[in-house]
N, C-alpha and C positions, 0 to 999 in steps of 0.2 A: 504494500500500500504506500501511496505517496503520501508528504504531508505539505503542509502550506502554510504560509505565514502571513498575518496578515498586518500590514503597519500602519502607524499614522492613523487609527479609525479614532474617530472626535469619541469622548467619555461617554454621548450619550448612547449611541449602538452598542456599545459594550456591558453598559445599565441595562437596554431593552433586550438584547439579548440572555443577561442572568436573568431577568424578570420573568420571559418567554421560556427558558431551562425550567426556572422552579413551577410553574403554570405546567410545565411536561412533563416531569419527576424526570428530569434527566441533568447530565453535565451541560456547561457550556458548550463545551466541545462536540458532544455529541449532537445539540440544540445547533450549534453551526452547519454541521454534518447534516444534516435532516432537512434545514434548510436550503443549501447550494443543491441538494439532490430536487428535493421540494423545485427548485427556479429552472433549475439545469437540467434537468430529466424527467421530470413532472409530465402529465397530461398538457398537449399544446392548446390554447382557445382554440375555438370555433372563429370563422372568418362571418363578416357579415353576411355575405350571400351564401355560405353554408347555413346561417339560423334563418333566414329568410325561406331558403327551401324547403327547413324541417319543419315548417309553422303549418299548422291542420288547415285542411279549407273550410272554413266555418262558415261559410253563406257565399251570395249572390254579389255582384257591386252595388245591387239594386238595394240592398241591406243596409248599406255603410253611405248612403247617400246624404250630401249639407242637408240639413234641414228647412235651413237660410240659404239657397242658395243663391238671390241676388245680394245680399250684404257682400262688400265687398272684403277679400279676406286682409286680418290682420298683419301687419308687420312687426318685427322683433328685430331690434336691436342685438 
């Protein structure tokens, strides 16, 4: 097994990481460990148009129609 060092991390990730260890009943080390695997080897996300195709066909357009539909539509900032 390899090992890795890691330097310079600011006090606070070092805090939330014992914090996260005792929250796990484990070492830092091993809470580190669980993590990079957890980022780096984990389940990848779904891409938008993957959850898009997996979404059920739940009705018609004729369903989801404005109700209002001369008001003209909203703008957002």
């Amino acid at each position: 097994m390899a090992s890795l060092l890691v330097r310079n991390l600011d006090e606070r990730i070092v805090e939330a990481l014992k914090a996260r260890a005792v929250r796990h009943k484990r070492s830092a080390e091993a809470e580190h460990r669980a993590l990079l695997e957890q980022a780096l080897l984990g389940p990848r996300r779904k891409t938008f148009a993957q959850v898009l195709t997996s979404l059920p066909n739940v009705g018609r357009d004729t369903d989801f129609e404005r109700v209002n539909a001369e008001a003209p539509a909203r703008v957002f900032d």
